[in-house]
C-alpha positions, 0 to 999 in steps of 0.5 A: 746545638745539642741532641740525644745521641744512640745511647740516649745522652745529650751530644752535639749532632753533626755540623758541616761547613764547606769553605772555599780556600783563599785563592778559590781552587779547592773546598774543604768539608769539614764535618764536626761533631759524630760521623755515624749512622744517625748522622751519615746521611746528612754528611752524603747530602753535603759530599753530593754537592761537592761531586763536581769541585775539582778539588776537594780536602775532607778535613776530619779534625772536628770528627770526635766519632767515625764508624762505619756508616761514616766510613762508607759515606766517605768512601762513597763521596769520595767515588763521586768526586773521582767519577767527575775527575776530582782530586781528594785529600783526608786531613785528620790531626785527631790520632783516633781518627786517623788511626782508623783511616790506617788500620781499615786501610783507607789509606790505600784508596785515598792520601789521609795526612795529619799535615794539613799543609801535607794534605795540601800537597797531595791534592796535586799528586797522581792517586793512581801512581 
């Protein structure tokens, strides 16, 4: 699916899919495509429905542009799910992405691992610790 991006050219729009892991105990949102402004709202609709999975990994491998309208919904659905007592993970191979993530500070607030089996790990450690 293609649409005009901010700049007028053609772009794939956001597409989101949740999938639940093999054994049931986490869901993975994976978002792909921009993760801006014209896009933000439809990745905060689909945050909200996670707010109460007790495990969740934000996987932004298929992310190819984050600012920070993205940024914001992400750390806001990111509260979500802590206020319900959710555990979450950010998962990003992509080096811009997850450069990003770093040099905003992110990092600070919430594990961000280029290791999805790392992100799988940190799903069980103590944020607060």
């Amino acid at each position: 699916m293609w649409a005009a991006n901010r700049w007028g050219y053609d772009a794939p729009v956001l597409e989101i899919n949740a999938n639940r892991s093999d054994d049931g105990i986490q869901v993975d949102l994976c978002p792909e495509g921009e993760l801006d402004a014209y896009s933000v709202a439809q990745f905060r609709e689909a945050f909200a429905e996670l707010a109460d999975e007790p495990r969740v990994i934000v996987n932004l491998s298929g992310v190819q542009f984050m600012d920070s309208a993205g940024l914001g919904a992400l750390i806001g659905g990111i509260r979500r799910i802590r206020e319900s007592e959710g555990s979450v993970v950010i998962f990003s191979d992509r080096e811009a992405i997850t450069k990003l993530l770093h040099t905003t500070g992110f990092d600070r607030i919430v594990p961000v691992k280029d290791v999805y089996k790392e992100a799988v790990g940190a799903l069980d450690e103590d944020p607060d610790a």
